[in-house]
Each structure stands twice: as structure tokens, then as C-alpha cells.
C-alpha positions as CSV (number, residue, x, y, z in Angstrom):
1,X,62.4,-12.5,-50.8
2,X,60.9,-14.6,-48.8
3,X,58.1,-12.0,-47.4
4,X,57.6,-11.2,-50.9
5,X,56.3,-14.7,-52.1
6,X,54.1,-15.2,-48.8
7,X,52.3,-11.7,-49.4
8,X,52.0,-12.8,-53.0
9,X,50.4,-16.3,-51.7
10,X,48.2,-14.4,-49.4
11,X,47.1,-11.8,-51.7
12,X,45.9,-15.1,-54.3
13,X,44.2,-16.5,-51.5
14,X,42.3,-13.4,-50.9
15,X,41.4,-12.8,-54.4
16,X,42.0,-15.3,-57.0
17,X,40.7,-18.4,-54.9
18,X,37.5,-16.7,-53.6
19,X,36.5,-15.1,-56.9
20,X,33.7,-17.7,-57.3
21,X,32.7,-17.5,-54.1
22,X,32.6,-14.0,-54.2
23,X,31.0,-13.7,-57.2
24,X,28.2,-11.1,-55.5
25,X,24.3,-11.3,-54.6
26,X,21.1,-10.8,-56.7
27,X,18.5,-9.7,-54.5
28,X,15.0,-11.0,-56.1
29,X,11.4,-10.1,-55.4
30,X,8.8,-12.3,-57.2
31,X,5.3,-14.1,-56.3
32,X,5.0,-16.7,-53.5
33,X,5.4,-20.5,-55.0
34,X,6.9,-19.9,-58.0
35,X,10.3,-20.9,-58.4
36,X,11.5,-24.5,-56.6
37,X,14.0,-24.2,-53.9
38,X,16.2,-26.4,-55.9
39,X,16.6,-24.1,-58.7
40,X,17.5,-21.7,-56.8
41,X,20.4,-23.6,-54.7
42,X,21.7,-24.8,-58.2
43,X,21.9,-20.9,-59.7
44,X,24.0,-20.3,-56.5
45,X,26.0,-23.3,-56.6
46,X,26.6,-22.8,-60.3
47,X,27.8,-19.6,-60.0
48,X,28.2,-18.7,-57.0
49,X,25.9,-16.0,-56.7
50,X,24.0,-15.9,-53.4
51,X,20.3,-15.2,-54.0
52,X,18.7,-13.2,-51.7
53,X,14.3,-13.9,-52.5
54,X,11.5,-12.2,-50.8
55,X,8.1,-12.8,-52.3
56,X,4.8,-10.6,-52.5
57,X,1.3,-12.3,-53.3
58,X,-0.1,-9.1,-55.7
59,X,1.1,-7.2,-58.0
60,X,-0.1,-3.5,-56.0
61,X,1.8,-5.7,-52.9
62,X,5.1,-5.7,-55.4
63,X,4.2,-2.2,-56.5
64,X,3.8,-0.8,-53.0
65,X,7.4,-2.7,-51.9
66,X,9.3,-1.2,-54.7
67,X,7.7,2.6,-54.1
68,X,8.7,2.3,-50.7
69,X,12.3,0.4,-50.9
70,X,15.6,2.8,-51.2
71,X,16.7,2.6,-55.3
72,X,18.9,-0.5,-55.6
73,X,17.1,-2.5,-53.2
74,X,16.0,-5.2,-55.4
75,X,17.7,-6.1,-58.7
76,X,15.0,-8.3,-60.2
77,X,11.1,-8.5,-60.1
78,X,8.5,-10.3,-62.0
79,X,5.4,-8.3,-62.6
80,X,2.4,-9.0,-64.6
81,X,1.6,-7.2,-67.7
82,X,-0.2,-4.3,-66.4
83,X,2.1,-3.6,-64.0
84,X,5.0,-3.0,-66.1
85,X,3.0,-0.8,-68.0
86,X,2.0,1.1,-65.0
87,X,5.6,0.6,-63.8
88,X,7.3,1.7,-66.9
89,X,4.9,5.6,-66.5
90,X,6.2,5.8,-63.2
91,X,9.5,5.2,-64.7
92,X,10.6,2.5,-62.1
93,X,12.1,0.0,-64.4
94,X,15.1,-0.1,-66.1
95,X,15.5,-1.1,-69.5
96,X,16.3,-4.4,-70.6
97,X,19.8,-5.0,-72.1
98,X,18.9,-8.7,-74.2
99,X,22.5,-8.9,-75.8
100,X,22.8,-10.4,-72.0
101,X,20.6,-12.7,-71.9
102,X,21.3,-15.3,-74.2
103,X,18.1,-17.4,-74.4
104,X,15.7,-14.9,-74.6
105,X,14.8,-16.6,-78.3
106,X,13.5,-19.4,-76.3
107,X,10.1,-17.4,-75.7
108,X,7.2,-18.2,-78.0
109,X,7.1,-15.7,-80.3
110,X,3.4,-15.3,-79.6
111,X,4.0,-14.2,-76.2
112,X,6.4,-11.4,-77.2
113,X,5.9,-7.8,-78.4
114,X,2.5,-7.5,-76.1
115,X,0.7,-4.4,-75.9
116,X,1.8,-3.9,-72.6
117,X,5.2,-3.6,-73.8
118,X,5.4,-3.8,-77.3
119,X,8.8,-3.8,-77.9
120,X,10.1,-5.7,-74.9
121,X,12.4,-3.1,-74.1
122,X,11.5,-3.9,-70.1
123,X,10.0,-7.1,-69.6
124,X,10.4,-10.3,-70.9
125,X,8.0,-13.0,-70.4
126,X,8.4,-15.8,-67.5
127,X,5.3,-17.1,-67.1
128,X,1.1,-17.3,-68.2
129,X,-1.6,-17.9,-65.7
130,X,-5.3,-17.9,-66.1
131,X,-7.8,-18.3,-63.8
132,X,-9.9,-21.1,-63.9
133,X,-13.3,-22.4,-61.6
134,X,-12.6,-25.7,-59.8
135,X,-15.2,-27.5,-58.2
136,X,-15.2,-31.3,-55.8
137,X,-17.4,-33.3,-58.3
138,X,-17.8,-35.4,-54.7
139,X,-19.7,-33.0,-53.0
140,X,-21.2,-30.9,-56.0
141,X,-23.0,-31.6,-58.6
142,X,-24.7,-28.6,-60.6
143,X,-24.2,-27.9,-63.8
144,X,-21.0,-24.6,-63.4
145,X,-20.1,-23.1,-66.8
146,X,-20.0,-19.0,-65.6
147,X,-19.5,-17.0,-62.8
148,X,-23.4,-16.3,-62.0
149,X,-23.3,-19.9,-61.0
150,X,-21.4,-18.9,-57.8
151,X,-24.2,-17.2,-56.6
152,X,-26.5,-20.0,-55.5
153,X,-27.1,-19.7,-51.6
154,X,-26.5,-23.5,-51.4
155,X,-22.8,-22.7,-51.4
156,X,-22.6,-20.4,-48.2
157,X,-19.4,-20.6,-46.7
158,X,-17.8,-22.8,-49.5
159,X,-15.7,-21.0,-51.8
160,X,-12.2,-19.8,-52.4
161,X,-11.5,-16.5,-54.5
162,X,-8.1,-15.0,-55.3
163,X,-7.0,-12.5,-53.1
164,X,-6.5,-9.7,-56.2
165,X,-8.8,-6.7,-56.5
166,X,-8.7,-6.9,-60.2
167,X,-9.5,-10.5,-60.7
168,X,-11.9,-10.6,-58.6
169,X,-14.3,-7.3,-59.3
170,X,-13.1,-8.2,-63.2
171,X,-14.8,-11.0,-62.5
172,X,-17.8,-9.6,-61.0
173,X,-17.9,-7.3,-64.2
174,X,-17.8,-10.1,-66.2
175,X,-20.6,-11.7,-64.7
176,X,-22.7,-8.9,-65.2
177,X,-21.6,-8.2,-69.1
178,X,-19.0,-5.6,-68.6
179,X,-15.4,-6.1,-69.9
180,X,-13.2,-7.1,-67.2
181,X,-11.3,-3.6,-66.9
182,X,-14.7,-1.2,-66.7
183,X,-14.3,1.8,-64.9
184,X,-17.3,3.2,-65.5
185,X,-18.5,4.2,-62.0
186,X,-22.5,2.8,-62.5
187,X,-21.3,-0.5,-63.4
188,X,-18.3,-0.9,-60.8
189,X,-21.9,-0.1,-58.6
190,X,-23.1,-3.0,-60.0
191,X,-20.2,-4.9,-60.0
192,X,-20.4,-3.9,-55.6
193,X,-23.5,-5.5,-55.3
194,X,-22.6,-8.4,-57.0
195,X,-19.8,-9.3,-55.0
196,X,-21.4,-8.5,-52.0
197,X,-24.3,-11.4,-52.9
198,X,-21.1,-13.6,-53.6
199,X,-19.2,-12.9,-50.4
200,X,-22.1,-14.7,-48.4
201,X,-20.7,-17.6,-50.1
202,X,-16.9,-17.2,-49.9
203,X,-15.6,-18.3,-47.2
204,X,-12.0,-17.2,-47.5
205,X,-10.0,-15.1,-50.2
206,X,-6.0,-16.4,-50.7
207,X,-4.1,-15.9,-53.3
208,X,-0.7,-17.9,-52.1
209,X,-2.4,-21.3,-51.4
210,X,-6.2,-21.8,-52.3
211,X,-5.9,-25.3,-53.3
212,X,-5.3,-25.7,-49.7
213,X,-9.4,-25.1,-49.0
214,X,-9.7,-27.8,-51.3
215,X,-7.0,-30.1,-49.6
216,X,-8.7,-29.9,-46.3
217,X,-11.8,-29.8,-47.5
218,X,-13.1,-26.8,-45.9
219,X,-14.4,-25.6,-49.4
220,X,-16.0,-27.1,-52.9
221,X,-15.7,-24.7,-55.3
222,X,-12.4,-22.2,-55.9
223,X,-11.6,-19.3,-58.2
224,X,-8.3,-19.3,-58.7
225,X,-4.9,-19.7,-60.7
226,X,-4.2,-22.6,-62.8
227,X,-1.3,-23.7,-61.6
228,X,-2.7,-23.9,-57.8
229,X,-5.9,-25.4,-59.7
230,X,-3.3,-28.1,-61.4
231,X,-1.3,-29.3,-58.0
232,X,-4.9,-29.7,-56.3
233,X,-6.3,-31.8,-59.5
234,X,-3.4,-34.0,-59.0
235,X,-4.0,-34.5,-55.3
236,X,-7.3,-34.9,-55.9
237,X,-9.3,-36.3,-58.7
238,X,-12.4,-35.2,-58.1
239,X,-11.7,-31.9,-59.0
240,X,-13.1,-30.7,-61.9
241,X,-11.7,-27.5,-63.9
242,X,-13.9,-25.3,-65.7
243,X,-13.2,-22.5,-68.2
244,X,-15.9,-19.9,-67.4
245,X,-17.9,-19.2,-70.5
246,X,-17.3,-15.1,-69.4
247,X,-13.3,-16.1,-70.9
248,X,-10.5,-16.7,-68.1
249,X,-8.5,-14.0,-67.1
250,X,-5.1,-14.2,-68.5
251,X,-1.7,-13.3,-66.7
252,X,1.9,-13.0,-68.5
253,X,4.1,-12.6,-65.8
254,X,7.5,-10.5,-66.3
255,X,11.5,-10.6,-65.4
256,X,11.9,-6.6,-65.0
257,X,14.5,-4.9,-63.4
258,X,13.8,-2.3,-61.3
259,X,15.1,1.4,-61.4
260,X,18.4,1.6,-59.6
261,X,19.3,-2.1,-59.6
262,X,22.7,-2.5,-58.2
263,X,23.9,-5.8,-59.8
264,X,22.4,-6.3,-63.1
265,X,24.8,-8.5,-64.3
266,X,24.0,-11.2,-61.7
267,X,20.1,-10.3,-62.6
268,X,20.7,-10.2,-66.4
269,X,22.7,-14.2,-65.4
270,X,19.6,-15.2,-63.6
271,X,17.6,-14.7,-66.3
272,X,19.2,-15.9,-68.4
273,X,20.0,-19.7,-66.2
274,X,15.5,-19.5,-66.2
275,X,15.2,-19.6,-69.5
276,X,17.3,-22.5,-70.2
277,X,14.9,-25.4,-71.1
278,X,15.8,-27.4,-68.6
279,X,15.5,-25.2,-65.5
280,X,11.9,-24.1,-67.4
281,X,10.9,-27.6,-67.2
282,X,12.2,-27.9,-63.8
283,X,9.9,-24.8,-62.4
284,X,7.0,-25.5,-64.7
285,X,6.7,-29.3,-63.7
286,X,6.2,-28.2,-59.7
287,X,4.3,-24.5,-60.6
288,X,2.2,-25.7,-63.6
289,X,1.3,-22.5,-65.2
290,X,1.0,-22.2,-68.8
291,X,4.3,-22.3,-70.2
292,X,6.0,-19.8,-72.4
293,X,9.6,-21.1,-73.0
294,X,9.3,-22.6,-77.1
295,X,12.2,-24.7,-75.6
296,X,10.7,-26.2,-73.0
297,X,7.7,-27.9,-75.1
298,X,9.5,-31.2,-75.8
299,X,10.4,-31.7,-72.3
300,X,7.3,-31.1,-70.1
301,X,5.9,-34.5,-68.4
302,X,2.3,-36.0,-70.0
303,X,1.5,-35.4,-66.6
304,X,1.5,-31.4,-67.1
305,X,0.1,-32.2,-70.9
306,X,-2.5,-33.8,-69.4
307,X,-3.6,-31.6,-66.8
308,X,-6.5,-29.3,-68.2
309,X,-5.3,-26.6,-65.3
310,X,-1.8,-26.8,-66.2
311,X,-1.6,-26.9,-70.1
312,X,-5.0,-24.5,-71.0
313,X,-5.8,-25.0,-74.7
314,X,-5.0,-22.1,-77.2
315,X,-8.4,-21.8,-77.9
316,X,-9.2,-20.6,-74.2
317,X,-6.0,-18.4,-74.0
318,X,-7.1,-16.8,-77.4
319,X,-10.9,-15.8,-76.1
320,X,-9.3,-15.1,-72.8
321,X,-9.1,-11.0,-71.2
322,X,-5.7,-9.5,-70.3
323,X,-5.5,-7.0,-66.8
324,X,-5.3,-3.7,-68.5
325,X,-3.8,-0.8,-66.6
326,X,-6.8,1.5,-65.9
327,X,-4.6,4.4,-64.8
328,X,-6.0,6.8,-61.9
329,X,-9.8,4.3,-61.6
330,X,-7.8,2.3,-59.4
331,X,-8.8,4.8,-57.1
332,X,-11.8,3.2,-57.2
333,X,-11.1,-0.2,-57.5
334,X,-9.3,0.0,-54.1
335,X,-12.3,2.0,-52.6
336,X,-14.5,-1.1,-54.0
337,X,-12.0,-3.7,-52.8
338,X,-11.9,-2.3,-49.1
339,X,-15.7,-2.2,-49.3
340,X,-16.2,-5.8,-50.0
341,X,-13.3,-7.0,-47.8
């Protein structure tokens, strides 16, 4: 009898007091700088899910991980808009089961039901970014409102661009009166030589840390994301933020799952800890992009209200250009990109 109750004891110990701890992994893929350390070790210590996080810094670098991972790899990924679309033809993404995630009603209704995925049957939003100009009113003192500015040989060496093929030849096409997502071959010519009359003036191209040029001050003028526009404005007050008059490119990045996840459940529960409007406030007050989470509105510091990078008004979101998928033309986008890099 004896030997019964001490297999019985040991069997409890093996299963009923490590439950919590056993609770399983969630193996995340998402951009560089984008969700605090902290919130991360308080999912984990919450519920005992151990987070494994690897990060890309494009969304071809996310596409190109998940092509080449074995199905079941990663459990949860976060592209932008046209990515799930493109992701969703190359039917790499699972759908969405929102009966599991209990604060998905926190999202602005404005940011749901998006072209790229109308009904949200595989993406939810997370975030909004928008490029934005920033320029050291110390050192410079033109008159910036567009992109054509950037062309002035006076800033050789002294700019920071985004290290995304589609910002950055949208933004040439912009400059030169195209819509952001042309793939008409005479003006993605255009858009070549462009670029190539700007690159005399760029001095690097970084899409994980650009405010660092600022920082340092090895540059004066920056295309780049708002949120790394936002954390520099803070360091630095100096820095001025400019909408270019061409309209800001605008981001809406996703939670997806990917095809073949293995533990949803733990995905579908760190989703849903995200959206709570606490942790929202939490990730939004260190990565001030432009926030999506209803929820989360009354919380956010004057600080982030403040910030022209961080909290960019509706009126610049609304004239603003989504990243469309433009199907087999990135062909030529990434011949372009290689040309100019």
C-alpha cells in the first residue's frame, strides 16, 4: 500500500505540479524593436509559456524565412498589410479563429476589415507606422516639405533611408508623380535614376535603428519610421518631423499565424495578453508607432500625445498610401533594388 501512495505522489509531482510550468512554447517571428523585453518575461511568467522570438527587419526578409522554414516552425508572425495578402495567395497562413482571442474588440474599428484582408479572417491588426522626414534643425536649415528636397548636393553623405525596397523606390515614385505602387516599367526607369541622384546623398540605409545616425550625429536628415523618428525627437529636440507633402507611407502591421503552426493555442493566448490595454500601452510607450488598440487611448502618456512622430494626426493617415501587393512586378522591384544598392 505503501508503494502505491509513493507512485501516486510521484506521478502528481510529474504532472499536476509542473502543469504551469509546462504549459508549452510559442515560437514568434516579428520586426526588430517592437515588443519590450518586459512584456515578454511577464507573458511567460503569467502563464508559463516560454517564448521563443526571432526577429526579421522586412517583410520579403519574413517572407523568405517562412518559405524556407519546415511547416510548424513558427506559430505566430506579424506582417504588414501587403504581405498577408501576398501570403494569404501563397496560402501560407492559417485562418484566424477570433472566438480565442478575447480582446480583439479592442481594435479601432477603422483599422479593421482592410482591403488587404477584408474580412479579417487572417490578420488582425497590431500596429500603424508611417514614414515620416526628420531633419537636425541645428545643422539644417532649408525649407523640406517633399522628397525632391532630398536631392540637393549640399547633403552628400548625410542621410538615412529605410532599408525596404518598396518604401524607398515608392518614394522615389512619388517624387516624380507616380503612385507609390507603379509598375509601369518607364516610370520604375525613372524612378532608377532618381534614386541613383539621391544615393550620392545617403550615406547609409537601416531599417532596425536609423535614429542611431541621428544619435551620433553622423547624419541630418532621415527617412524613416515614426516610431524610430519619435524615440530620436525625444533624445533630441532639434529634430524636426515633417509629413512629406507626396503623403506618408502607411504600414498596418499584422498578428498572422502561419500555415502549419504547431501551438496555436499558446499563439491565439499571446494575442490575446497584446491586446489587453495595458500591455498595448506598455509596447506603445517604448515603440511609439501609431496606435491601433480603441482601449489603449485613455492610457497613452502626453508624452506619446505630444510627439508629432508618435501620434500622426488622422488627417495625414487619411491622405497617406498603403504598400499594395503588386504580384509578379516585384520581379522588378528587386532587379531595381539590387541596382541601386
Amino acid at each position: 500500500m505503501k508503494k502505491i501512495v509513493i507512485l501516486l505522489v510521484i506521478i502528481f509531482l510529474v504532472t499536476g505540479c509542473t502543469s504551469k510550468n509546462d504549459a508549452g512554447v510559442v515560437n514568434i517571428l516579428n520586426w526588430s524593436s517592437y515588443i519590450p523585453d518586459s512584456v515578454i518575461l511577464d507573458f511567460e511568467k503569467e502563464t508559463g509559456i516560454k517564448v521563443n522570438y526571432g526577429t526579421y527587419s522586412s517583410n520579403e526578409e519574413c517572407l523568405a524565412k517562412i518559405q524556407s522554414a519546415k511547416p510548424g516552425t513558427y506559430d505566430l508572425i506579424f506582417p504588414s498589410d501587403y504581405m498577408i495578402e501576398l501570403m494569404k495567395k501563397r496560402n501560407l497562413l492559417e485562418p484566424l479563429d477570433r472566438e480565442k482571442i478575447l480582446n480583439w474588440n479592442n481594435i479601432a474599428d477603422n483599422y479593421r476589415r482592410l482591403d488587404y484582408d477584408k474580412e479579417n479572417k487572417y490578420s488582425l491588426p497590431f500596429l500603424a507606422a508611417t514614414t515620416v522626414i526628420v531633419v537636425n534643425r541645428e545643422h539644417i536649415k532649408d525649407t523640406i516639405t517633399s522628397y525632391q528636397d532630398l536631392l540637393k548636393p549640399e547633403y552628400k553623405n548625410n542621410i538615412v533611408l529605410l532599408d525596404d525596397q518598396r518604401i524607398v523606390i515608392g518614394m522615389a515614385l512619388q517624387a516624380l508623380g507616380y503612385d507609390m505602387n507603379e509598375t509601369n516599367k518607364e516610370a520604375l526607369k525613372d524612378a532608377k535614376e532618381w534614386l541613383l541622384k539621391l544615393k550620392e546623398n545617403v550615406k547609409a540605409f537601416d531599417s532596425d535603428s536609423p535614429k542611431t545616425f541621428f544619435l551620433t550625429n553622423e547624419v541630418d536628415i532621415g527617412v524613416m519610421w515614426n516610431a524610430e523618428a519619435a524615440i530620436a525627437k525625444n533624445k533630441n529636440p532639434n529634430l524636426e518631423v515633417i509629413y512629406p507633402k507626396e503623403g506618408v507611407a502607411i504600414s498596418i502591421d499584422n498578428f498572422a499565424l502561419p500555415k502549419g503552426a504547431k501551438h496555436k493555442e499558446q499563439a491565439y493566448l499571446f494575442i490575446d495578453y497584446i491586446l489587453r490595454p495595458e500591455v498595448m500601452q506598455e509596447i506603445i510607450e517604448d515603440y511609439p508607432y501609431k496606435n491601433v488598440n480603441q482601449a489603449t487611448n485613455l492610457l497613452l502618456s502626453s508624452n506619446y500625445l505630444n510627439n508629432p512622430a508618435s501620434n500622426i494626426p488622422d488627417y495625414v493617415i487619411k491622405n497617406g498610401h498603403f504598400v499594395n501587393n503588386i504580384g509578379d512586378s516585384i520581379l522588378d522591384y528587386d532587379k531595381l533594388w539590387a541596382e541601386i544598392k
